[in-house]
C-alpha positions in Angstrom: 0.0 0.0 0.0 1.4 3.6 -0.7 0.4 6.5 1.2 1.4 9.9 1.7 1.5 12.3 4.5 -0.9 15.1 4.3 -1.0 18.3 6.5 -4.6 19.1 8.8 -6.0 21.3 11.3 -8.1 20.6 14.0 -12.0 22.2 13.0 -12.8 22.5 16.8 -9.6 24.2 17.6 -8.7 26.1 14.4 -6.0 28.2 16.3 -3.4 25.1 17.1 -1.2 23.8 14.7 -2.1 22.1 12.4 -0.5 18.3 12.6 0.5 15.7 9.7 -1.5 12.6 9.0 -0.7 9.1 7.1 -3.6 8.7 4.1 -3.6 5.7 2.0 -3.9 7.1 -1.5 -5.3 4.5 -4.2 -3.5 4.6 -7.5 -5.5 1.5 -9.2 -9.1 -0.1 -8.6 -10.4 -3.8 -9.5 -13.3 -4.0 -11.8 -15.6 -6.6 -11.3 -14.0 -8.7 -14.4 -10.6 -8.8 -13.0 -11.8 -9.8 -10.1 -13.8 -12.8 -12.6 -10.3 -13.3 -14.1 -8.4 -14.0 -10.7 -11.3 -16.0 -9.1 -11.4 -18.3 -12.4 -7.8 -18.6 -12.5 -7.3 -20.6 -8.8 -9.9 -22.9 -9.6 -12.3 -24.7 -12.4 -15.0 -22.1 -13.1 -14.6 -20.1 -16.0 -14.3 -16.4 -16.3 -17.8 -15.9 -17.6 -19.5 -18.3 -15.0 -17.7 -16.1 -12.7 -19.0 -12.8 -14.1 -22.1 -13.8 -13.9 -22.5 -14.8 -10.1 -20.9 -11.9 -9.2 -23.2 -9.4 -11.5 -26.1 -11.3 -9.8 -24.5 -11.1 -6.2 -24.4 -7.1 -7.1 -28.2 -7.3 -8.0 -29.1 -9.2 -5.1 -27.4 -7.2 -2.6 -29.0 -3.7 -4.2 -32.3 -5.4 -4.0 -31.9 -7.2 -0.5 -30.7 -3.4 0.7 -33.8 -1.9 -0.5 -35.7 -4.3 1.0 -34.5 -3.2 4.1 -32.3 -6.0 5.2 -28.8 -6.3 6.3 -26.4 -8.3 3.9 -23.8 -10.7 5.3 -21.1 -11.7 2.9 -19.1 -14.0 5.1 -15.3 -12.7 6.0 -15.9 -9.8 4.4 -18.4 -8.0 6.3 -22.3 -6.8 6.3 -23.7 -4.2 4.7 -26.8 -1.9 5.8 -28.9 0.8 5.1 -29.1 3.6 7.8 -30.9 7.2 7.9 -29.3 10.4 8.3 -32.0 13.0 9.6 -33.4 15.4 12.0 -35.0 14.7 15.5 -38.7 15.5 16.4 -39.9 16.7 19.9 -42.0 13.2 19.9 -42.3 10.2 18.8 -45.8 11.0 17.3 -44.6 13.6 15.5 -42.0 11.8 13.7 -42.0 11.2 9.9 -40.3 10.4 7.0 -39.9 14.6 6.9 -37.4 14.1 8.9 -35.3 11.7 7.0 -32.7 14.0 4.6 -31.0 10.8 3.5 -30.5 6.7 3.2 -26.7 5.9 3.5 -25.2 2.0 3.0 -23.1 1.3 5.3 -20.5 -1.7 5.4 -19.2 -2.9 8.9 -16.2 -5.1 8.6 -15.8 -9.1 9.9 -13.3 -9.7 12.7 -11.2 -11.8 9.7 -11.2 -8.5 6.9 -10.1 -6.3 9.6 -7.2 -8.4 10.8 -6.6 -9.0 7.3 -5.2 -5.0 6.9 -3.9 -4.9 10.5 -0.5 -2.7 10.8 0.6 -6.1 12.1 -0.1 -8.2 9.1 2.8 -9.6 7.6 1.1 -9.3 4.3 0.4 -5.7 4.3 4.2 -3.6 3.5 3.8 0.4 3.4 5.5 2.7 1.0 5.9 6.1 1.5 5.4 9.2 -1.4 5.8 12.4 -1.1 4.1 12.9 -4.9 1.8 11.8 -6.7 1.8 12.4 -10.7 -1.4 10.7 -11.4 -5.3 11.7 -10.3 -5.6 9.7 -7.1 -8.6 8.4 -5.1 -8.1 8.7 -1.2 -9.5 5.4 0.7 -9.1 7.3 4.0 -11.8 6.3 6.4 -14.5 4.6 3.9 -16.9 3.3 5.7 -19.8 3.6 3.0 -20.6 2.2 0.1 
């Protein structure tokens, strides 16, 4: 993983210092055919077979979210939907109004989390100090 360090101040106490902060910057992304490609290259399926349960696996979890339920996907993690709103004075009161918006949010397993522990042996971080290309920063995601 590459990172680089990036400078920030603190929005409750704008006066102090600011102080500098590892980010993980993201110079690639895996489509889902790549990720087709390497899944039907460890075993017997082929790359289309592949393709195709994970485009349905992408339709079942939009539809299983919009249904309202939670989506458990093993090591990886579950997925949700939560609201983002305001509060009403009661509970009577209260009504979709006061929803602004639906977010999806992922929660990690215990094994995806260890997975990209500093400890892991697998996980090796490079320092940059510049990046040429457009980058996507991965700091914090915790939606979908």
């Amino acid at each position: 993983m590459i990172y680089k360090v990036i400078e920030r101040k603190n929005p409750q106490k704008r006066e102090e210092a600011p102080k500098y902060y590892g980010m993980i910057v993201s110079m690639d992304q895996i489509t889902i055919e790549e990720i087709a490609s390497r899944i039907s290259s460890s075993c017997t399926v082929t790359r289309h077979d592949c393709l195709a349960v994970l485009s349905a696996l992408q339709e079942q979890i939009i539809y299983a979210l919009q249904e309202g339920k939670r989506v458990h996907l093993g090591d990886i993690g579950c997925f949700r939907v939560i609201v983002n709103g305001l509060g009403s004075e009661t509970a009577e009161d209260y009504n979709t109004s006061y929803m602004k918006r639906l977010k999806v949010y992922f929660t990690p397993n215990k094994k995806l989390k260890s997975s990209i522990a500093l400890g892991n042996s697998d996980i090796s971080l490079q320092r940059v100090d510049f990046i040429e290309e457009e980058e996507s920063e991965t700091e914090g995601e915790e939606t979908v």
